[in-house]
C-alpha positions as CSV (number, residue, x, y, z in Angstrom):
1,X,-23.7,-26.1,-91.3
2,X,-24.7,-28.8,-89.1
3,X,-27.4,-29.9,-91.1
4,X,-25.7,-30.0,-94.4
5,X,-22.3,-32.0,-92.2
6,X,-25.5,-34.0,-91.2
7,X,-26.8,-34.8,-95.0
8,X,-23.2,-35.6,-96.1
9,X,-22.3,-37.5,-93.3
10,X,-25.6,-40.1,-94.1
11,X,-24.2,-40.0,-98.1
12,X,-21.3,-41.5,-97.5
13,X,-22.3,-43.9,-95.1
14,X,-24.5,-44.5,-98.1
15,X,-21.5,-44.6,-100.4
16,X,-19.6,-47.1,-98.5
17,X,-22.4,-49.4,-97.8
18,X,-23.2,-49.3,-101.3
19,X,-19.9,-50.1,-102.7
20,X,-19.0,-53.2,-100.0
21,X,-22.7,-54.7,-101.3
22,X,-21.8,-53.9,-105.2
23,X,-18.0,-55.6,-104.2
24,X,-19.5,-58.3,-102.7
25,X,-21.9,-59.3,-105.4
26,X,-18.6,-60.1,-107.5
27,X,-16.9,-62.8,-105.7
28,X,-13.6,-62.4,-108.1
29,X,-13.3,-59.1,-106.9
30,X,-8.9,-58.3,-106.1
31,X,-9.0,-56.9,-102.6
32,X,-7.6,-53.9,-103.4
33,X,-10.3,-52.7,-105.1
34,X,-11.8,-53.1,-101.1
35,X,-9.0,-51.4,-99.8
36,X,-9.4,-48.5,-102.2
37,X,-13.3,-47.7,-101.5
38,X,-12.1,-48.0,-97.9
39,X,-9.9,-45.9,-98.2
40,X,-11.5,-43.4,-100.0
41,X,-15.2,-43.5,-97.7
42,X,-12.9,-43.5,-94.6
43,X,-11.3,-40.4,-95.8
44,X,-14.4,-38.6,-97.1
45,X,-16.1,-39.8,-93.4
46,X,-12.9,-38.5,-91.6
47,X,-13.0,-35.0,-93.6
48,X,-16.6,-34.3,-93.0
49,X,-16.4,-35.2,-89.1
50,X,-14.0,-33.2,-88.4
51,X,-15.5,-30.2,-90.6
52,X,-18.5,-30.8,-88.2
53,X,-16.4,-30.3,-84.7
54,X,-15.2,-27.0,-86.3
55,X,-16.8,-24.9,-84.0
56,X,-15.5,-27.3,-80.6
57,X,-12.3,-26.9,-82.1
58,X,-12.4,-23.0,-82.5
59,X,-13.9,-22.5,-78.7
60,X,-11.3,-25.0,-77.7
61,X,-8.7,-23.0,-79.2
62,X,-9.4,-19.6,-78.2
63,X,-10.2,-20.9,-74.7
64,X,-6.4,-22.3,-74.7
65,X,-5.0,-19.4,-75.8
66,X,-6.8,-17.3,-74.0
67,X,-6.2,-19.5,-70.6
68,X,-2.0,-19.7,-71.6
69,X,-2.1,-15.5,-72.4
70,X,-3.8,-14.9,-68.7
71,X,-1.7,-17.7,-67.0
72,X,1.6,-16.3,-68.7
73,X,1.6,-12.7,-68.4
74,X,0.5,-13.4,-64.5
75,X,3.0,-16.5,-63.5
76,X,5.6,-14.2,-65.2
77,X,5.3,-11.2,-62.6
78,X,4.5,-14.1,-60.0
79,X,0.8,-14.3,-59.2
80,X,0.7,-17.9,-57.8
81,X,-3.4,-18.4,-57.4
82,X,-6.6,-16.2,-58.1
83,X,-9.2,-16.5,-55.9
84,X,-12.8,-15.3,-57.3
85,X,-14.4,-13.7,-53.8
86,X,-18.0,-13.9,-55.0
87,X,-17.9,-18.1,-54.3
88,X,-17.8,-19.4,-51.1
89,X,-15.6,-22.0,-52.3
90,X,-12.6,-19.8,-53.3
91,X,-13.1,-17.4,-50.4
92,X,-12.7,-20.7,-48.3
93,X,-9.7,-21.6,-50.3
94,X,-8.2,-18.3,-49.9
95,X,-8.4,-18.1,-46.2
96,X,-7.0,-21.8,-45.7
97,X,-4.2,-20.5,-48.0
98,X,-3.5,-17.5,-45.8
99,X,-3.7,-19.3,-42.6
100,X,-1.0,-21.9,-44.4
101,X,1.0,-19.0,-45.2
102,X,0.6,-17.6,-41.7
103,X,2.2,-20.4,-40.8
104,X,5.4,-20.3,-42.3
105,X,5.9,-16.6,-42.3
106,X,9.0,-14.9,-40.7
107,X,7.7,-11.2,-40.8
108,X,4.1,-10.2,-41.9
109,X,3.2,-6.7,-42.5
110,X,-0.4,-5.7,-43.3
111,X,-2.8,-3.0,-44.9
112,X,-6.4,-3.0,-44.5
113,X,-9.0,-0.6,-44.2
114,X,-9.9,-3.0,-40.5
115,X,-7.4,-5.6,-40.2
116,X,-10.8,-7.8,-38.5
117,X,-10.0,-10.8,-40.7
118,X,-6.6,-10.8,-38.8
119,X,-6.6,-8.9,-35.7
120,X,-10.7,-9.9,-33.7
121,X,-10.5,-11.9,-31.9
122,X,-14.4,-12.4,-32.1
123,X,-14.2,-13.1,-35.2
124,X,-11.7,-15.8,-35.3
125,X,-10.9,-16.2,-38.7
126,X,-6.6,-15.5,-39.1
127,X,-6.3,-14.2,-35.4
128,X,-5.4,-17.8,-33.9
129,X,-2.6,-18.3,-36.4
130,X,-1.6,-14.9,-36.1
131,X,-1.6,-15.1,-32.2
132,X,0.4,-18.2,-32.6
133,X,3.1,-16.4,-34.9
134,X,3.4,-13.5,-32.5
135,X,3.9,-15.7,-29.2
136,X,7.2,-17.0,-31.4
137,X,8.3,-13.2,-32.1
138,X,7.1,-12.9,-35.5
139,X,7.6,-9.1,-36.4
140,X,3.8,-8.0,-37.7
141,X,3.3,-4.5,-38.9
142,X,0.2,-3.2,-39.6
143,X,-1.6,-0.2,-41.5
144,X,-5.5,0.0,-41.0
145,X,-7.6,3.1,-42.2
146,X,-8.0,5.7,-40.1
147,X,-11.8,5.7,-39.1
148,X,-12.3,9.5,-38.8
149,X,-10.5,10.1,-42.6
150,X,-12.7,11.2,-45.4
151,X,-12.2,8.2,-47.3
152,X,-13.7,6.4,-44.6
153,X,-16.8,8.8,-44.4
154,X,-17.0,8.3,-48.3
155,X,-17.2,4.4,-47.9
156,X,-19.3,4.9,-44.6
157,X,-22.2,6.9,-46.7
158,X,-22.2,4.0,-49.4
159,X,-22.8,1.2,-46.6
160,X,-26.5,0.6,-45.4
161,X,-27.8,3.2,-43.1
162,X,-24.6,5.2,-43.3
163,X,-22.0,3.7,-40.4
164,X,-20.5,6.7,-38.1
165,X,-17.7,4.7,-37.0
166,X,-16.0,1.3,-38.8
167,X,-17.9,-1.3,-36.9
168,X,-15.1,-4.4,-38.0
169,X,-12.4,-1.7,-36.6
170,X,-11.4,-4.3,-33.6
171,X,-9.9,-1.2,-31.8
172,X,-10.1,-3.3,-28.2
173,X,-8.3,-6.2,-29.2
174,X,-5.8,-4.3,-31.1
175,X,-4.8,-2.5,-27.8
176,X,-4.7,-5.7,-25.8
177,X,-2.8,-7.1,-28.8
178,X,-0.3,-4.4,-28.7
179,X,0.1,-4.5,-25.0
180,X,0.8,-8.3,-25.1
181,X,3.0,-8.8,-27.9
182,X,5.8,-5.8,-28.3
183,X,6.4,-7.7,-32.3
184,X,3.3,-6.2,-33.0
185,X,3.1,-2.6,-34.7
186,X,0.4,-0.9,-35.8
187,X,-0.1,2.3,-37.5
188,X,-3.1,4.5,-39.0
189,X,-3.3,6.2,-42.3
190,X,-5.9,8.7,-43.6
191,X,-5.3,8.2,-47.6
192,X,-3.6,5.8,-49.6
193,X,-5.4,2.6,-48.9
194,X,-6.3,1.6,-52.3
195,X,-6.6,-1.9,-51.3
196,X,-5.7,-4.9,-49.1
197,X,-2.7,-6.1,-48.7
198,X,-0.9,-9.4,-46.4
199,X,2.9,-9.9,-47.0
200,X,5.3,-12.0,-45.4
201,X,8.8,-12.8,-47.0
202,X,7.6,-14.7,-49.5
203,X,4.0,-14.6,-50.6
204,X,1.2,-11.3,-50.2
205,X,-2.5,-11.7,-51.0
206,X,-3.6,-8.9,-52.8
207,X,-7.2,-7.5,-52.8
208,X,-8.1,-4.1,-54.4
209,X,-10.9,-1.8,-52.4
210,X,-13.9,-0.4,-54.8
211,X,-17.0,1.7,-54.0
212,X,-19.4,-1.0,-55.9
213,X,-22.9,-1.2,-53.7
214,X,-24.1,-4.3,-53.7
215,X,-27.5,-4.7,-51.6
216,X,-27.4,-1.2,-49.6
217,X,-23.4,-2.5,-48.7
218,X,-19.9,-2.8,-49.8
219,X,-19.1,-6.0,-50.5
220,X,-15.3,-6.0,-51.3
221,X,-15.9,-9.3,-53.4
222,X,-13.7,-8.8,-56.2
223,X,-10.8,-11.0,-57.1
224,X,-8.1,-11.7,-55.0
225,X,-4.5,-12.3,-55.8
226,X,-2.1,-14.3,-54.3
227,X,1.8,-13.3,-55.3
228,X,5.4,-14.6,-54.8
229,X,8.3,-13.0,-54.8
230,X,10.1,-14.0,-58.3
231,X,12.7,-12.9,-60.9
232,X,10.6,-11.2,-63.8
233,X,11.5,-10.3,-67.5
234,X,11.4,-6.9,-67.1
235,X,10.3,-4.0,-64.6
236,X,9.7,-5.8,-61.0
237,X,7.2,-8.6,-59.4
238,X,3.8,-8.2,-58.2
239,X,5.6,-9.2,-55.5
240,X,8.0,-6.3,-54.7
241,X,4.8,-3.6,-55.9
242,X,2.9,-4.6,-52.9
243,X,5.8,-4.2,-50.7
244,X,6.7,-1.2,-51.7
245,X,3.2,-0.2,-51.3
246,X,3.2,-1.1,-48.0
247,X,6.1,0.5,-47.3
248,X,5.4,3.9,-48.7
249,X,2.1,3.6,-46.9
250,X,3.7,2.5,-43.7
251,X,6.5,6.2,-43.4
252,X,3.4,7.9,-44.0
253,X,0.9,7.0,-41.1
254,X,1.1,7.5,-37.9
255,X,1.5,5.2,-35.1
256,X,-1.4,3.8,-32.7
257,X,0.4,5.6,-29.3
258,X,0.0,8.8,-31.0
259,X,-3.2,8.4,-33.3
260,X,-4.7,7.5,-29.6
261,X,-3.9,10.8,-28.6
262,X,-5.0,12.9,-31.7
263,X,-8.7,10.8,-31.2
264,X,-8.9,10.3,-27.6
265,X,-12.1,12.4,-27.5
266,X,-13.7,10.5,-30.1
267,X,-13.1,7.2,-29.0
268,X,-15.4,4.8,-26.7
269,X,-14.1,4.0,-23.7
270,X,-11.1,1.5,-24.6
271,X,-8.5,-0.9,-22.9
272,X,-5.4,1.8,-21.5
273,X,-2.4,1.4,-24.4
274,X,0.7,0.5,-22.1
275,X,3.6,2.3,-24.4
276,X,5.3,5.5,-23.3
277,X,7.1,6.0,-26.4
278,X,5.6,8.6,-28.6
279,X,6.8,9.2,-32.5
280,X,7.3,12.1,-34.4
281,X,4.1,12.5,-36.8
């Protein structure tokens, strides 16, 4: 196709220049018989152009409508950003985002299989901002994976080596957490934690969990979503599935005064909880 768009395209260039120098040869020539080759070699140049670009114009077009499906059926049920966690760039973007939203939360509530990302403070990544939140009385409830569950053992015998106990679990800090801010409440629960999940009143990030090995580990790169709580046309938003997620999630686990108790044998020696209240499990 382009080689034959390339043959016609050199005719009529060939045409035109023809014609001007046969015109021009004839100095009594009525300019309209110009205006008429123009015309006719502009349109014939126009036609075979534009034949040429046919297959920029059909990648062009499907890309559109593909991009303006994706972007409608998401902004619809509210997902506000994507965030592709294989590049460093978006994973940067992501955490800036969540620190922002951090920020201007008025509750938080999250579910994580560790909760390091927001709870170590060696690591340093969301803790600060959280910290910060939690001084003011910030209500933060939160849902990690019990360590000692079979899911966990599952996920344990994928990782490198085969990890006896969740390494990122941050169980020191979250005591001294707990003991310092009483806003903070945290809970353990041995199924249903089918992915990540940070909510405030207006915005959650959203990150399904898989079982994909990726160099002897589980990387938990996938995509992330971030979500805002909006009207939708039908059914309900992103949004409101995450929180209900989170709540169904949050009757059924069991709190860290008495999940301490069930694993006290287990446990490395840790910082001494300072609650008395105990809750039915």
């Amino acid at each position: 196709m382009f080689r034959t768009g390339f043959a016609v395209d050199v005719f009529v260039f060939l045409v035109g220049a023809f014609g001007a120098t046969l015109l021009s040869s004839f100095i009594n020539t009525s300019w309209w018989a110009y205006l008429i080759i123009a015309t006719v070699v502009t349109g014939l140049y126009a036609f075979v152009r534009w034949s040429l670009l046919t297959p920029q114009r059909i990648a062009l077009l499907a890309h559109t409508t593909l991009s303006d499906t994706l972007a409608d059926a998401a902004a619809s049920y509210g997902v506000a950003d994507l965030y592709n966690m294989q590049k460093s760039e978006d994973q940067n973007r992501r955490n800036s985002d969540t620190v922002v939203t951090i920020n201007k939360a008025q509750t938080m509530s999250l579910a994580a299989n560790s909760g390091a990302s927001y709870l170590s403070v060696g690591l340093q990544r969301h803790w600060p901002a959280v910290r910060l939140r939690l001084s003011e009385r910030v209500p933060f409830k939160v849902i990690l994976l019990d360590p000692f569950c079979e899911e966990r053992s599952l996920r344990n015998t994928v990782n490198a080596a085969g990890e006896r106990d969740d390494s990122k679990l941050p169980m020191g800090d979250i005591i001294r957490a707990s003991n310092e801010f009483p806003h903070l409440e945290v809970r353990f629960a041995d199924k249903g934690m089918t992915c990540s999940v940070f909510i405030t009143q207006e915005e959650a990030y959203f990150d399904p969990y898989h079982l994909a090995e990726d160099g002897g580990r589980i990387s938990n790169r996938f995509m992330c979503l971030k979500m805002s709580k909006t009207g939708v046309p039908q059914g309900i938003s992103n949004y409101e599935m995450m929180r209900r997620h989170f709540d169904t999630l949050w009757i059924a686990s069991t709190p860290l005064v008495n999940w301490l108790d069930q694993n006290e044998e287990k446990m490395a020696s840790l910082p001494e909880l300072r609650v008395q209240k105990r809750f039915p499990v």
